[in-house]
Every structure is written in structure tokens, then in C-alpha cells.
LOFI-747527 format. One record per residue (C-alpha): residue in one letter; x, y, z. Coordinates in Angstrom, 1 decimal, always signed. Layout:
+---+--------+--------+--------+
: r :     px :     py :     pz :
+---+--------+--------+--------+
: A :      X :      Y :      Z :
...
+---+--------+--------+--------+
END
This chain:
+---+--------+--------+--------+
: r :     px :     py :     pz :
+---+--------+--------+--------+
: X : -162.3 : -126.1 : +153.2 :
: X : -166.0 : -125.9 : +154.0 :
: X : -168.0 : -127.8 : +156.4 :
: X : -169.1 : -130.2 : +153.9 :
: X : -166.1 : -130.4 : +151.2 :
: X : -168.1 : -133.2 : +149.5 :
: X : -171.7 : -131.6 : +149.3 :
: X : -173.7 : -132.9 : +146.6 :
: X : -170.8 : -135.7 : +145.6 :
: X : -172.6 : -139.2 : +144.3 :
: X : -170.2 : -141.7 : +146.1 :
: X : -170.2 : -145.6 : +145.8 :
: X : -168.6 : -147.3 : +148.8 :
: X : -168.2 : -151.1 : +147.4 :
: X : -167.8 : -153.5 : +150.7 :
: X : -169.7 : -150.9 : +152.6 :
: X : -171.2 : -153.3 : +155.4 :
: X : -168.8 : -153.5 : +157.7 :
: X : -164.9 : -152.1 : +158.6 :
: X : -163.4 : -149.8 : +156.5 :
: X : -165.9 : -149.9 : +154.1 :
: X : -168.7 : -148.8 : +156.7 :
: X : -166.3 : -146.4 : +158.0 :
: X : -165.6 : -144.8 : +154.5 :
: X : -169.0 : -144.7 : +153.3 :
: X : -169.8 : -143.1 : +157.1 :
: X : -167.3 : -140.3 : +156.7 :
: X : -168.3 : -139.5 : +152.9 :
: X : -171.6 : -139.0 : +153.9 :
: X : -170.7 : -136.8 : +157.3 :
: X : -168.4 : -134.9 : +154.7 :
: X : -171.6 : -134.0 : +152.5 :
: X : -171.6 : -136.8 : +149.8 :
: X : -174.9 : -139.3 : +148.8 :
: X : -173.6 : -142.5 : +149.7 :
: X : -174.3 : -146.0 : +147.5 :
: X : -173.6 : -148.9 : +149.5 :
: X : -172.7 : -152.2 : +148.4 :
: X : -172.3 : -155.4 : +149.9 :
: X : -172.9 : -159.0 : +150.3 :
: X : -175.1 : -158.6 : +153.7 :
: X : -178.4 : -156.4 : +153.6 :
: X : -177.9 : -156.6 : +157.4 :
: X : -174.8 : -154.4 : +157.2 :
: X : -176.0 : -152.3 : +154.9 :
: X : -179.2 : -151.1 : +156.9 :
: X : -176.8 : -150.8 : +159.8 :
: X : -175.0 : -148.4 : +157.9 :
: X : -177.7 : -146.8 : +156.4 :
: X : -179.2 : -145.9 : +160.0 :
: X : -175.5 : -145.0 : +161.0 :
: X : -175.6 : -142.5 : +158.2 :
: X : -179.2 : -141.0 : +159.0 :
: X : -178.7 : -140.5 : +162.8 :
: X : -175.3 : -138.5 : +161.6 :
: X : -176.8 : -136.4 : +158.4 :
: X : -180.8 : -137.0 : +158.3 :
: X : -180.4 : -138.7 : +155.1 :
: X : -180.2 : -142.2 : +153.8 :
: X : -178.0 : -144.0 : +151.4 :
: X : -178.5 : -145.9 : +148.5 :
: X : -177.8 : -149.4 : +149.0 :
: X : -177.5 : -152.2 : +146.6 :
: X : -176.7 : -155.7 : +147.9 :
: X : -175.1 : -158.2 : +145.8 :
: X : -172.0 : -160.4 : +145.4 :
: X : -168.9 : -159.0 : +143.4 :
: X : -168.8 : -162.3 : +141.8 :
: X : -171.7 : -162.1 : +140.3 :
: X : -170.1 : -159.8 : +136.9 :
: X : -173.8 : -158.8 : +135.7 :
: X : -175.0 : -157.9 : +139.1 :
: X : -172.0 : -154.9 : +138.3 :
: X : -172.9 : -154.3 : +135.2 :
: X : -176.7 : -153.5 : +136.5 :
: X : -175.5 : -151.7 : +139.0 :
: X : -173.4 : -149.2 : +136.7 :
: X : -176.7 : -149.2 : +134.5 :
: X : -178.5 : -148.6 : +138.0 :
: X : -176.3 : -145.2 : +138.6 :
: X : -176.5 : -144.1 : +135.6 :
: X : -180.6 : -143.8 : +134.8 :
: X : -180.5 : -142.4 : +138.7 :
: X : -177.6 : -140.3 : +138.9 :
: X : -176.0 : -139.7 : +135.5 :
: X : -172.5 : -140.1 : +137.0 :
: X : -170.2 : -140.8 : +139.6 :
: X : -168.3 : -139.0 : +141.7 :
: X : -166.1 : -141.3 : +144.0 :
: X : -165.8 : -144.5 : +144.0 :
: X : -163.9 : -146.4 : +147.1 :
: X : -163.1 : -149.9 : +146.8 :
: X : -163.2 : -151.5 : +150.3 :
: X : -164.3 : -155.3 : +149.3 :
: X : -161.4 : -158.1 : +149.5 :
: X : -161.6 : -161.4 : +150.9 :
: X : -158.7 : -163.8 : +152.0 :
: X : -161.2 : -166.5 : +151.5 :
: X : -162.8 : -169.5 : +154.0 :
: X : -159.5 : -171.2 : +154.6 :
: X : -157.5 : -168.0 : +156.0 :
: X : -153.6 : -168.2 : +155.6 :
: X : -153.2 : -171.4 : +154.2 :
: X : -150.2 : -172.7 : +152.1 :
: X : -150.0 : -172.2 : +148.3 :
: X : -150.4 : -175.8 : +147.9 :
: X : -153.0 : -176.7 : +150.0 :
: X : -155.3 : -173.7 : +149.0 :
: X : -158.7 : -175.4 : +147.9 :
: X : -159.1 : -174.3 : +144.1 :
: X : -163.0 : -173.6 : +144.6 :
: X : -161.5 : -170.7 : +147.5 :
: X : -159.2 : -169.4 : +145.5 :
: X : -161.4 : -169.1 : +142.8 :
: X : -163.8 : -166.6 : +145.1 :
: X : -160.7 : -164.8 : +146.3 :
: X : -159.9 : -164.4 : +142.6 :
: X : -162.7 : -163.2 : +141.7 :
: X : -163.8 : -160.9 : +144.6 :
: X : -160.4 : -159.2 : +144.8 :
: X : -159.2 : -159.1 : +141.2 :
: X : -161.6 : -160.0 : +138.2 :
: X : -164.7 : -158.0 : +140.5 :
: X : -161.9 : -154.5 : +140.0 :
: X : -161.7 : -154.9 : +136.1 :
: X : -165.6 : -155.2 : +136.1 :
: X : -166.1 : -152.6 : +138.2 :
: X : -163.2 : -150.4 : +136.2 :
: X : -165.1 : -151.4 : +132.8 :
: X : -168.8 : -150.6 : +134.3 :
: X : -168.2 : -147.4 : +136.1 :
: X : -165.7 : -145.8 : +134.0 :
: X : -168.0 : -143.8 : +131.7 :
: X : -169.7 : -143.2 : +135.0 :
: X : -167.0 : -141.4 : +136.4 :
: X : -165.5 : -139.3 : +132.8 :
: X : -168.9 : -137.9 : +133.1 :
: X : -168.0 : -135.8 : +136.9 :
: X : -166.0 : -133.0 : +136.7 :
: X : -163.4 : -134.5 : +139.0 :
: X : -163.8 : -138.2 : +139.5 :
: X : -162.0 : -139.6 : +142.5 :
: X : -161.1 : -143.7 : +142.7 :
: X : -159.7 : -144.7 : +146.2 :
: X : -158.9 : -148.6 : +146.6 :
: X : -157.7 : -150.0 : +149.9 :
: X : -154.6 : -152.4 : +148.8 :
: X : -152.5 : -154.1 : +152.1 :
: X : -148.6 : -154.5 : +152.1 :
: X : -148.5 : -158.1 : +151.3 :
: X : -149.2 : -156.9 : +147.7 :
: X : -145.9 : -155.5 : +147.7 :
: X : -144.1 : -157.6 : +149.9 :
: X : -145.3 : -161.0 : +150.0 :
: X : -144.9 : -163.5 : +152.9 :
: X : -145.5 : -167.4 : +153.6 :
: X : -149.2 : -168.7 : +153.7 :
: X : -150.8 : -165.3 : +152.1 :
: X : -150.2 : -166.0 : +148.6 :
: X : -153.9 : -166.1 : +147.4 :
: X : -155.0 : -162.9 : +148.9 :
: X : -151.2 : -161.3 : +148.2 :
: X : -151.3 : -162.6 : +144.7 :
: X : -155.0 : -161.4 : +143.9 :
: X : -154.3 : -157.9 : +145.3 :
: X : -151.3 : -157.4 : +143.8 :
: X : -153.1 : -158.0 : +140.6 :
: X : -155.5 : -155.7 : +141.5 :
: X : -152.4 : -153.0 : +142.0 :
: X : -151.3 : -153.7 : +138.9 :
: X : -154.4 : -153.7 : +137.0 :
: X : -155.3 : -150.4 : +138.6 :
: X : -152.1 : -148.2 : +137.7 :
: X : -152.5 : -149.5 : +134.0 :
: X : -155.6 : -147.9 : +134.1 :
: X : -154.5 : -144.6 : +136.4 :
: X : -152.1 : -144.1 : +132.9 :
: X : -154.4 : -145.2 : +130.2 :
: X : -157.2 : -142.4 : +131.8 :
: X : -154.1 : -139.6 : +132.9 :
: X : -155.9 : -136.8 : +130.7 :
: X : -159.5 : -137.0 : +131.8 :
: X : -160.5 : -135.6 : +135.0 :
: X : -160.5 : -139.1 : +137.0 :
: X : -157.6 : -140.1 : +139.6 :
: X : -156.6 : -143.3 : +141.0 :
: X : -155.4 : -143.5 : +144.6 :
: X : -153.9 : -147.0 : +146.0 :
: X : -154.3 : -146.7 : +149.9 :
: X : -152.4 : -149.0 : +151.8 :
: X : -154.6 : -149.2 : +155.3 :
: X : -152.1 : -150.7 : +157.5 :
: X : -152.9 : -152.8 : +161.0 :
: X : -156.8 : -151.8 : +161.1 :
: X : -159.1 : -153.5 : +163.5 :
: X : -161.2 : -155.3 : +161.2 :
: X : -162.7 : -158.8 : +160.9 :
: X : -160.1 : -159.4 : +158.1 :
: X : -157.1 : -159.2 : +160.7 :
: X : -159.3 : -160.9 : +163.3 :
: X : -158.8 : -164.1 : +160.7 :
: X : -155.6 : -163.6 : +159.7 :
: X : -154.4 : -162.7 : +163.5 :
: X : -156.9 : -165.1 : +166.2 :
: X : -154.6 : -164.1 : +169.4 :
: X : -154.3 : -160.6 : +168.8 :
: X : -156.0 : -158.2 : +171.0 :
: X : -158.1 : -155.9 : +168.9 :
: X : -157.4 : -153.1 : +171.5 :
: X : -153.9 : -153.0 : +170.4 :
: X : -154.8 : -152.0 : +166.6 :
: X : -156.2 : -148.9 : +165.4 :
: X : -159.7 : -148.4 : +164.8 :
: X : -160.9 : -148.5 : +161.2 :
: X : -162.8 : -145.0 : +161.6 :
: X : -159.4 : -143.7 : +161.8 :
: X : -159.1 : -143.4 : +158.1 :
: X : -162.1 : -141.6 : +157.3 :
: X : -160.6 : -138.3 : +157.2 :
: X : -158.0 : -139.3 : +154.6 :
: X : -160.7 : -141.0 : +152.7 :
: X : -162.8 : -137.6 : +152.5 :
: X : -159.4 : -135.8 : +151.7 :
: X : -159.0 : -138.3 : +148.7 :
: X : -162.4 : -137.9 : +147.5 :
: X : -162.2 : -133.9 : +147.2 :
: X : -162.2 : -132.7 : +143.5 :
: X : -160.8 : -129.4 : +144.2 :
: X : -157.2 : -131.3 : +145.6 :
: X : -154.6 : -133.5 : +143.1 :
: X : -154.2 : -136.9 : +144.8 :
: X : -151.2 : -139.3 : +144.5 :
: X : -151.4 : -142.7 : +142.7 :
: X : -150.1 : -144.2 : +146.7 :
: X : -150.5 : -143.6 : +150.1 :
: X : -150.0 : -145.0 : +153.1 :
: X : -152.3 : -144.2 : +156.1 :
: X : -149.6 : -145.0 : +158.7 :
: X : -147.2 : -141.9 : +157.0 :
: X : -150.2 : -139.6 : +156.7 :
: X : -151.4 : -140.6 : +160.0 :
: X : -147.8 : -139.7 : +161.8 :
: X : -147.6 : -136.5 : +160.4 :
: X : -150.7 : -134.8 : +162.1 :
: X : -152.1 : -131.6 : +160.2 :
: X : -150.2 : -132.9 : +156.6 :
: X : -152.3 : -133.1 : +153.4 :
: X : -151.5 : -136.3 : +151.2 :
: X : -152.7 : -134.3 : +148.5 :
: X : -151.1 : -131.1 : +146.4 :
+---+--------+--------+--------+
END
């Protein structure tokens, strides 16, 4: 492994502004890659952007916009494209469990779960559509989309944002099967307990000292992104993470 496994890698980071996004899009870019940022909040991104040039001496692309917005994706795949000519990696970071939080099925206001709809499921099959091409035309594309275990397993008062990523999931592996002989693969990472403004909504009275940090996963985000390496279609940071030195990839 060289010093910088991910030289000369075009990587979009979408949700790049703040928690696992920043610190994915932070860790690409340490790890060699030119980093596109994307986000809601311009704010963010130039934090990240002066995050990234203090650590490399170069600067990222950033594009802010909402993933609602289905155009604003399709630009931005048009965007890459005329600057780039392909993409390399692309990481998935964005979800939202919407205004109201954990709220019952029943109650959820139909205007929020329309956003959470949208942002976590229909924003994936544009992005899928738009950046596909994008990505048959590197020699080893690399998708890495951060899932969370409520997608699997369900639980009282989550059912929006479990519903939406399951979706997601589901959408995802079609497409992992559909695109199984070109040189793109899918990975489905399942975070775990981060410390991230998500949790903070879902869990008020937590202490955030007690979780792990969201940099934590940066290294198994540049190990996913590799093109040399065959990554699996699952992983969970918590089992990589407890096996110190162990490559999720073969």
C-alpha cells in the first residue's frame, strides 16, 4: 500500500458538510483522492474545504444543493463529467430522519416524510441513474453508502427513516447485480453508534463522549474506495473495527 493508495482518484462525498460525510471526504483526500463535496450548507462545505487544504495543500470541489432538488443531480453528473470525464468513488453519507425525529407511524406529518423520502430514497436512484455512466467510465469504480441497523431490524417510532433506508438497501443491491460485470462495486456500510448530529436527535440524553467519533471510519472508507482491492456488498464498521489490522476486503 503506498502512502497515498487513492492518488489521482475523482471522489464525490454526497452529505459532505458535517459527520461522517466530512470525515469521509477528509480521509479520501488525506489518502490522495480530489474530493467533490456536496451538501445542503455552503458553511460546512468551506469548513471542510479548509479542513482538507490545511491537511493536503489542495482544495475540493464543492457543489451545494439539496438532494431533493432531482435536476440539481442531474447538473451535477453533467457537472463531472465536462470537468472530470468520470468518477472514481462515490460515498453516500446524506440521510435525514426528518424535523419531527422518532415520531410514531401515525403521527408522522406527510410533508416530513415526504423530505425523508426523498432525501434518503428517491435522491439514491437519481444519483444511481446520473452517475452511473460516470462511474463505468473508471477503471475500478468504488460506491460506499452508509446504511444504519434499523434498515434491517426495525424498531417503534423509526419507521420513516427505517422504511426509507431500507429502500435504499434494497434499491442498491438490485443495482450491485444488474452492474456485476463492469468494473463498479457496491459496498453497504452499516456505521454503528457514531457521534453525529443524527444520534444527538434521535438520542437527547446521551453523552456524546460515550460514542465513537465519526473520524473513526475513515480508514475503512479509504480501504473501500481502493481499486486495486475486491470489496463486499456489506460491512459493518463495529466487526471491522474489533478485529484491529483485518482488511474487509479480498
Amino acid at each position: 500500500m503506498t502512502d497515498l493508495p487513492l492518488k489521482d482518484r475523482i471522489a464525490l462525498v454526497v452529505g459532505a458538510s458535517r459527520g461522517i460525510g466530512y470525515e469521509s471526504a477528509l480521509a479520501l483526500a488525506k489518502a490522495g483522492a480530489h474530493v467533490i463535496a456536496t451538501a445542503r450548507t455552503q458553511g460546512g462545505l468551506e469548513e471542510l474545504d479548509d479542513a482538507i487544504y490545511a491537511a493536503t495543500g489542495q482544495h475540493a470541489t464543492l457543489i451545494p444543493f439539496d438532494l431533493v432538488d432531482g435536476g440539481a443531480i442531474d447538473r451535477m453528473g453533467g457537472a463531472i463529467y465536462e470537468r472530470f470525464g468520470r468518477l472514481d468513488i462515490w460515498v453516500q453519507a446524506a440521510a435525514t430522519m426528518g424535523a419531527e425525529g422518532l415520531t410514531p407511524v401515525s403521527n408522522a406529518d406527510p410533508r416530513g416524510f415526504a423530505k425523508i423520502e426523498k432525501t434518503n430514497f428517491t435522491a439514491v436512484y437519481r444519483l444511481i441513474r446520473s452517475l452511473e455512466p460516470l462511474l463505468k467510465a473508471s477503471d475500478s469504480g468504488r460506491v460506499i453508502h452508509l446504511t444504519t441497523s434499523v434498515a434491517t431490524a426495525p424498531r417503534a417510532f423509526w419507521g420513516a427513516y427505517a422504511a426509507t433506508k431500507a429502500g435504499a438497501e434494497a434499491l442498491l443491491k438490485c443495482w450491485a447485480d444488474e452492474i456485476e460485470s463492469m468494473p463498479i462495486r457496491v459496498s453497504i456500510v452499516d456505521p454503528g453508534r457514531m457521534r453525529t448530529a443524527m444520534r444527538a436527535q434521535a438520542y437527547p440524553g446521551e453523552d456524546p463522549q460515550d460514542v465513537i467519533h465519526p473520524s473513526a471510519i475513515g480508514p475503512l472508507v479509504v480501504e473501500l474506495a481502493r481499486g486495486d482491492l475486491q470489496p463486499p456488498l456489506t460491512v459493518s464498521f463495529r466487526e471491522w473495527n474489533a478485529a484491529p489490522g483485518a482488511s474487509a476486503l479480498v
